[in-house]
C-alpha positions in Angstrom: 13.3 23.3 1.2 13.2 20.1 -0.1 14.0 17.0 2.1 15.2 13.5 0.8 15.2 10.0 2.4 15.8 6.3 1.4 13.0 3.3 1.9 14.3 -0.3 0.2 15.4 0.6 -3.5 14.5 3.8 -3.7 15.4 7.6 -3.3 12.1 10.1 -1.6 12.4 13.6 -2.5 9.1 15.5 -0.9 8.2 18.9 -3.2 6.2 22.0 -2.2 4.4 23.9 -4.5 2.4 27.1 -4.6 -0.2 27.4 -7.4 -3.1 30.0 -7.8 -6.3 28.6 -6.8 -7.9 30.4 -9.7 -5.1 29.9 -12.5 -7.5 32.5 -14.5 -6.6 34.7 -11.7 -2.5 34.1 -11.2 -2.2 37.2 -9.0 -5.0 36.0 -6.6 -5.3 33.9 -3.8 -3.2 30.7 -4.0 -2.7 27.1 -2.5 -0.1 24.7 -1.6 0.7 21.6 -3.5 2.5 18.2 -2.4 4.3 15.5 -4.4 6.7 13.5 -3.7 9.1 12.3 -6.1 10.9 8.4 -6.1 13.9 7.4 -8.1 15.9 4.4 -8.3 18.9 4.2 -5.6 21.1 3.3 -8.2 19.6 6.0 -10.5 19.2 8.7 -8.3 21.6 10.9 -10.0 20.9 10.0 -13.2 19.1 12.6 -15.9 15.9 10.2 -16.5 13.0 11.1 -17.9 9.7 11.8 -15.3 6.2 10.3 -15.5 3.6 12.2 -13.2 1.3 9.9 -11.5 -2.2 11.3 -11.1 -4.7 9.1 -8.5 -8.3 8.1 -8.4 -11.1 9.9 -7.4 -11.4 12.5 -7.1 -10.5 13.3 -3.3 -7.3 10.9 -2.7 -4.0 11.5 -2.5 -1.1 9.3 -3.7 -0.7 6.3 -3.2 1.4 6.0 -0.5 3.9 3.5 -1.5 7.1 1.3 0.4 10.0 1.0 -1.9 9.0 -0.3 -4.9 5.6 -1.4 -4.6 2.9 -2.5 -7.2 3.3 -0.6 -10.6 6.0 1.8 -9.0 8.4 -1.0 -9.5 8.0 -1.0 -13.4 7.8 2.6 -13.6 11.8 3.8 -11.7 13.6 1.1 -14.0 12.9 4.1 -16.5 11.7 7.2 -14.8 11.7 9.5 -12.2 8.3 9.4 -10.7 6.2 12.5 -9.5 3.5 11.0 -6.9 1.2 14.0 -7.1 -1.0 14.6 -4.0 -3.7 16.1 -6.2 -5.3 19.3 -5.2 -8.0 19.1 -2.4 -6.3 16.2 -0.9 -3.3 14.5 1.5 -1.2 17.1 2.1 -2.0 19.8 -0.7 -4.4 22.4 1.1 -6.7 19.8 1.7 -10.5 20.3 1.7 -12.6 18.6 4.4 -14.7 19.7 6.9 -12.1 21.1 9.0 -11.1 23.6 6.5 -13.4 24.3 4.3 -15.2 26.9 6.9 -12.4 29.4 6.7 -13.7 30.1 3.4 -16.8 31.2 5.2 -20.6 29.9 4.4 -21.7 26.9 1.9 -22.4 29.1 -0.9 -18.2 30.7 -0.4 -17.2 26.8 0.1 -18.9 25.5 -3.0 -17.2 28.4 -4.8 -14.1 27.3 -3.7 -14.7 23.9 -4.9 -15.5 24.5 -8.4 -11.2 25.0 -8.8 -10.6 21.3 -7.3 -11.6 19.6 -10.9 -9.2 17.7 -13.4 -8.9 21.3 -15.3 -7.5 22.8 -12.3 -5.4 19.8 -11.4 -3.6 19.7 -14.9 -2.8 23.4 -14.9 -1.3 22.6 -11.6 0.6 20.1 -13.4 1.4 22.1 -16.1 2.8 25.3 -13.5 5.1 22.5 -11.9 6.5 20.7 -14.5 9.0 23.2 -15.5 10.3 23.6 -12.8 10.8 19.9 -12.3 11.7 18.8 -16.2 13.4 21.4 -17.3 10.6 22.5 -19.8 10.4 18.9 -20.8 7.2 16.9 -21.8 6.8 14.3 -19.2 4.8 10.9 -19.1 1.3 10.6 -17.5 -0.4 7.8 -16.1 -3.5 8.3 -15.2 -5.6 6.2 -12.6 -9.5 6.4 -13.2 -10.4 9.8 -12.5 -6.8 10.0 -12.8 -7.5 9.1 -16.6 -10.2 11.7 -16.7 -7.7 14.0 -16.1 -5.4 13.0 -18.2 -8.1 13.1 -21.2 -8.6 16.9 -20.0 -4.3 17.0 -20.2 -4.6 15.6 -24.3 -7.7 18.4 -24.5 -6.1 21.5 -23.3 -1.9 21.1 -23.1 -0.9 17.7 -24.9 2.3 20.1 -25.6 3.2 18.9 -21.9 3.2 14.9 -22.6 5.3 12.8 -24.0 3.2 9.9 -23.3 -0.1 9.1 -21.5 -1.2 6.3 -19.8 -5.0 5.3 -19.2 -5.6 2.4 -16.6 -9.9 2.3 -16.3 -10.1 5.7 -16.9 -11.7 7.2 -20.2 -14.6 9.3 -19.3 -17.4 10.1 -22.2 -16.5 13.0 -23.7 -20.4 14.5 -23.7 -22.3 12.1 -21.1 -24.9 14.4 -18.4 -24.2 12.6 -15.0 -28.1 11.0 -15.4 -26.5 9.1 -18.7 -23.7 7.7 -16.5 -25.7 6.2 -13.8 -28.3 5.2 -16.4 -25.4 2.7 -17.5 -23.8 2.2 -13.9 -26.7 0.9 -12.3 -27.1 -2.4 -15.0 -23.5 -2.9 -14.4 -23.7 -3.3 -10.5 -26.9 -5.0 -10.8 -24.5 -7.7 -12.7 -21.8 -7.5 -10.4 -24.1 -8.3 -7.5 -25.4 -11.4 -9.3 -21.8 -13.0 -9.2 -21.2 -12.2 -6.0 -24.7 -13.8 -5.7 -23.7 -17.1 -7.9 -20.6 -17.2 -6.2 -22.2 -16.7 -3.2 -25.2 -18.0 -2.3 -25.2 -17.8 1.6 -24.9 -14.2 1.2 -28.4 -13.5 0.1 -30.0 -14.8 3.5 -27.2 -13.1 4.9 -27.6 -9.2 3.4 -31.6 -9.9 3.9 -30.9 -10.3 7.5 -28.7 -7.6 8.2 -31.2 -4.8 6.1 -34.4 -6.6 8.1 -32.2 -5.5 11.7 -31.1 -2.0 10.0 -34.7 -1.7 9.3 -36.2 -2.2 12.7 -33.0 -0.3 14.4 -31.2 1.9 12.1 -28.1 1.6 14.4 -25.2 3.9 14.8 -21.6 2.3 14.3 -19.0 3.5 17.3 -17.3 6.0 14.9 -20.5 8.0 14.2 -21.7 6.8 11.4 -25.7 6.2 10.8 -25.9 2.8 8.8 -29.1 3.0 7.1 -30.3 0.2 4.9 -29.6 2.4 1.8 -26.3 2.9 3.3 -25.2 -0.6 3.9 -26.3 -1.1 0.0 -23.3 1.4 -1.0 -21.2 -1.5 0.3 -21.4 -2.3 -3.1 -18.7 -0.1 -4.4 -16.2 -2.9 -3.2 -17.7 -5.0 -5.9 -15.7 -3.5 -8.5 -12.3 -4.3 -7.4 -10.5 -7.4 -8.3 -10.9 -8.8 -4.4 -14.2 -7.2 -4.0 -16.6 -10.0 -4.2 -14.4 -12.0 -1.1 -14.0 -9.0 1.1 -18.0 -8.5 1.0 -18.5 -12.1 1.5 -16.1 -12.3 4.7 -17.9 -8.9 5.9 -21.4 -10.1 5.8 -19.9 -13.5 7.6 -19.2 -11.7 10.7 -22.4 -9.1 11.0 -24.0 -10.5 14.0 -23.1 -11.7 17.5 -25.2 -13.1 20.0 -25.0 -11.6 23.4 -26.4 -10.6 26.8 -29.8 -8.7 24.9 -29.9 -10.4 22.2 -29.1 -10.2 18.5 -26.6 -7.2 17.6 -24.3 -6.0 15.1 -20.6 -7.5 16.1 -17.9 -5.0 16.9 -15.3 -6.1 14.1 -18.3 -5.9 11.8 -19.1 -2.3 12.4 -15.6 -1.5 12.4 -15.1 -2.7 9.1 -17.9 -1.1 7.7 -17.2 2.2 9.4 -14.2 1.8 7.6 -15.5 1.1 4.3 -18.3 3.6 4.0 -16.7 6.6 6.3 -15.5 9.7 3.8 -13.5 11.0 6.3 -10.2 10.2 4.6 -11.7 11.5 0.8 -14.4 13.7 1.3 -13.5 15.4 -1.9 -14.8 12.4 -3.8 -18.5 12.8 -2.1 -18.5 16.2 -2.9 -17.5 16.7 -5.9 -17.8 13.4 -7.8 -20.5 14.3 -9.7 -19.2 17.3 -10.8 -16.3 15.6 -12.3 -19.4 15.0 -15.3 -20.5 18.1 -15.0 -19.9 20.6 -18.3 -22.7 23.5 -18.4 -26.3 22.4 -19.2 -28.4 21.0 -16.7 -27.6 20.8 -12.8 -26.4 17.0 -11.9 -28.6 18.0 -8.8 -28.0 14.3 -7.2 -27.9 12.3 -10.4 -27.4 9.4 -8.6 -30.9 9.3 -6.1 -32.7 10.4 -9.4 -31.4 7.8 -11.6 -31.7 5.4 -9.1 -35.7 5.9 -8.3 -35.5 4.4 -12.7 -34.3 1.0 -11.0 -36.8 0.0 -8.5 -35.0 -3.3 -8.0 -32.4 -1.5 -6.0 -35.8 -0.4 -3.6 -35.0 -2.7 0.2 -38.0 -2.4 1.4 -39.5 -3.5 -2.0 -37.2 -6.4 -2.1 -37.5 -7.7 1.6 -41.3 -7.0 0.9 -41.3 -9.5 -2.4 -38.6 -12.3 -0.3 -36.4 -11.4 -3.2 -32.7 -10.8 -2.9 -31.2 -7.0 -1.6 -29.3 -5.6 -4.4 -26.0 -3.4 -3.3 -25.2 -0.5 -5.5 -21.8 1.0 -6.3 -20.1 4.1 -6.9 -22.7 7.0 -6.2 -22.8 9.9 -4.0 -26.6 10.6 -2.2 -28.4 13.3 -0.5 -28.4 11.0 2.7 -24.8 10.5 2.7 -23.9 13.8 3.9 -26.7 12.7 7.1 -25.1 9.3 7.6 -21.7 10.4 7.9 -20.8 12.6 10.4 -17.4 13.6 8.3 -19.6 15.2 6.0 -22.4 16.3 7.8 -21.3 19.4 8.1 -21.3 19.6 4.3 -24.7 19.3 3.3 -25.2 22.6 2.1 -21.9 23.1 0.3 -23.3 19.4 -1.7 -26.5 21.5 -2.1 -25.1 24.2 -4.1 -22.4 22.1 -5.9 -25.9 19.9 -7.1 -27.4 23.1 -8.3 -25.1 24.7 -10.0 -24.9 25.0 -14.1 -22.1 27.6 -14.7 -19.5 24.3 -14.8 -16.5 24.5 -17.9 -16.8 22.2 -20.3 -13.4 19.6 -19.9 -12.6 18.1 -23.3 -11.7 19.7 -26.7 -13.4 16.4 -29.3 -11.8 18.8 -31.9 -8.4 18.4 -30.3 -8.7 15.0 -29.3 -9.3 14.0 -32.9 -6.2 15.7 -33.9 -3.9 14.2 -31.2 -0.5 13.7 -31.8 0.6 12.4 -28.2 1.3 8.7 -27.9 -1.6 7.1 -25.6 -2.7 3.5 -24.7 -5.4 3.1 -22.0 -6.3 -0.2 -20.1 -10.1 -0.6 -20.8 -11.9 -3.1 -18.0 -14.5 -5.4 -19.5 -17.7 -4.7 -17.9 -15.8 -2.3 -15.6 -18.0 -1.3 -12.0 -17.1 2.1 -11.9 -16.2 3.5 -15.4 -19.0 2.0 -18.5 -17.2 0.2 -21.3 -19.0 1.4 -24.3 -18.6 5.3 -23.1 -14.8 4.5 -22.4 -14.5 2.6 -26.3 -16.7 5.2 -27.4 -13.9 8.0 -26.2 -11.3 5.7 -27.6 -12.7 5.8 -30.4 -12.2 9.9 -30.7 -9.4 10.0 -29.8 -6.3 9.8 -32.8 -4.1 7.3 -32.3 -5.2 6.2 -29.0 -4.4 2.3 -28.6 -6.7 0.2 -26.2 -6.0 -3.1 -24.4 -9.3 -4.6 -23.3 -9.3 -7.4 -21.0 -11.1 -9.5 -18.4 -8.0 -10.6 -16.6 -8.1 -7.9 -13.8 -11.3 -5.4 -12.5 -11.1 -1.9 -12.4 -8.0 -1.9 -10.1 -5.5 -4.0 -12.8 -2.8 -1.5 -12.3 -2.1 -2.2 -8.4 -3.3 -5.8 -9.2 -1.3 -6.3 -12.3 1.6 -3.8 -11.0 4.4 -4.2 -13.2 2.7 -6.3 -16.2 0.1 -3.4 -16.7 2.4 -0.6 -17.1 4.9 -2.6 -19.2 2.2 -3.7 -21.5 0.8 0.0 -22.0 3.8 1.9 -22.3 4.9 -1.0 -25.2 1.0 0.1 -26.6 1.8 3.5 -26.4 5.1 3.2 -28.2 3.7 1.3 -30.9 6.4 -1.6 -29.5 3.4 -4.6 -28.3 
């Protein structure tokens, strides 16, 4: 049954789905998908064209929007809008560590978890869309790993697009997860230096905090461990358009004096419990770097390999040597499944994900060079999360595919640029900028 329901502007119809978890194995076990579809109020019965929405990530659901926020506003002047809940996450079967033990031990979960990659989330979207278009092509705009995906979609059924749209989200076609942190850690390396430059109180400031988390390794009142390497990942916030401020006010309030001496304020460990907990997501920690993943070598923790290549990102080395602490970015660690009592549970599903080789490979180069589908995709300069020459590289392979690079917005430009983003792509796409 499907329900409907009106916020300001706009027309909510949630949609249930069930898909095979396996969709080599249609007769097998299968899952439940969520989406949720917005319309106009004043189009609501109108025969529009849809454009399926697929998130970042991997791990988070839709966004979870009030009438016609951000890009959503651009997007119902012409479409009806599939928010799809991606598999793994919000309210489609999701996988966390509630769940995942009714598929038995870590070897059965990590099993389970090969099938919650973008080539299992566009056959979900191709088993849907029938039902929901009519048989139709529909538009796509994919979100960073939502752009990943939507590079699989062009690989394996561009028969189901009419359009696609790419906002910071063009993967390499070929890159081993080693290559991709190889290239990430430069780029934080740089983003820290701004935040530095912009900054310069903060450098005393993160020194202080890692000296405390050094000498008491304190854990925050939701559970979580915060190691010096863990406070580092606070980097990841670097990348977004606001990142840089929201560090610099979170390092401002990290101490408090009180009855024993110097400690770690409330609101501050709030705040970061917030930031660093993958309670909400813990998709994204387990399978992120198997979203690189395609046969050959294990990734087997990319990230803390690569890393030990960049000893500038060492804290004791840098306390050591008075110079400043670097923060890193977007990378998943053995230790975070210790720090973080959401995935703690976890650690030996991560294990086996790590080890494993068997994984598909998720574009068709061969394909991609023949595409017919219109495309555009938003390319970030010097983009945190997503390297610039491996996106321009892909766009390069990709026929017809029409960029916009800019410097005007980080890798978040589509809920910072809303509207203006969308407009400017789709005109890209339809060869109409």
């Amino acid at each position: 049954m499907t329900l409907s329901y009106r916020q300001p502007g706009v027309v909510l119809t949630d949609h249930h789905f069930t898909v095979p978890l396996d969709h080599d194995d249609p007769t097998g076990e299968s899952i439940e998908l969520f989406a949720r579809e917005v319309v106009a109020s004043d189009k609501a019965h109108q025969d529009l064209p849809w454009l399926v929405y697929l998130q970042g990530g991997p791990g988070f659901g839709a966004n979870r929007f009030i009438g016609k926020q951000a890009w959503l506003g651009r997007a119902v002047q012409e479409f009806r809008v599939l928010l799809l809940d991606q598999r793994g996450t919000g309210h489609s079967t999701p996988a966390n560590r509630q769940t995942l033990p009714l598929r038995g031990g870590p070897h059965e979960q990590a099993d389970y978890l090969t099938h919650f990659r973008a080539d299992s989330i566009v056959r979900d979207c191709e088993a849907i869309r029938p039902g929901l278009t009519g048989g139709a092509p529909w538009t796509v705009l994919g979100q960073s790993f939502g752009g990943f995906c939507t590079v699989h979609y062009l690989s394996t059924a561009p028969e189901g697009l009419r359009t696609a749209v790419i906002t910071g989200g063009l993967p390499s076609l070929d890159a081993h997860a080693d290559d991709v942190y190889r290239a990430a850690y430069p780029r934080i390396e740089r983003k820290v230096a701004a935040h530095y430059a912009r900054y310069p109180q903060d450098v005393d400031r993160a020194r202080q905090i890692a000296e405390y988390l050094l000498q008491h390794e304190p854990v925050l009142n939701g559970g979580y461990r915060l190691t010096v390497e863990a406070f580092q990942s606070l980097g990841i916030v670097l990348g977004g358009g606001e990142g840089s401020h929201r560090l610099h006010y979170l390092l401002e309030e990290a101490f408090v004096r009180t009855a024993h001496g110097t400690a770690l304020s409330d609101a501050f460990q709030e705040d970061v419990q917030s930031l660093l907990s993958y309670a909400g997501h813990p998709l994204y920690a387990l399978v992120h770097e198997a979203c690189y993943a395609q046969g050959g070598p294990p990734t087997a923790w990319s990230a803390e390999r690569v890393r030990a290549e960049f000893p500038q990102f060492d804290a004791a080395k840098a306390l050591a040597d008075d110079g400043p602490l670097l923060f890193t970015g977007e990378s998943v660690h053995p230790w975070t499944f210790e720090t973080d009592p959401a995935l703690r549970p976890l650690r030996e599903t991560a294990e086996e994900l790590a080890a494993r080789t068997d994984w598909r490979p998720l574009y068709d180069p061969a394909r991609l060079a023949a595409n017919e589908v219109p495309v555009a995709a938003a390319v970030y300069h010097d983009d945190m999360y997503v390297d610039t020459e491996h996106a321009l590289r892909t766009a390069r392979a990709v026929q017809g595919l029409r960029t916009w690079v800019t410097d005007e917005f980080e890798h978040d430009g589509v809920r910072a640029g809303g509207p203006r983003v969308l407009d400017r792509l789709l005109a890209l796409a339809r060869d109409e900028a």
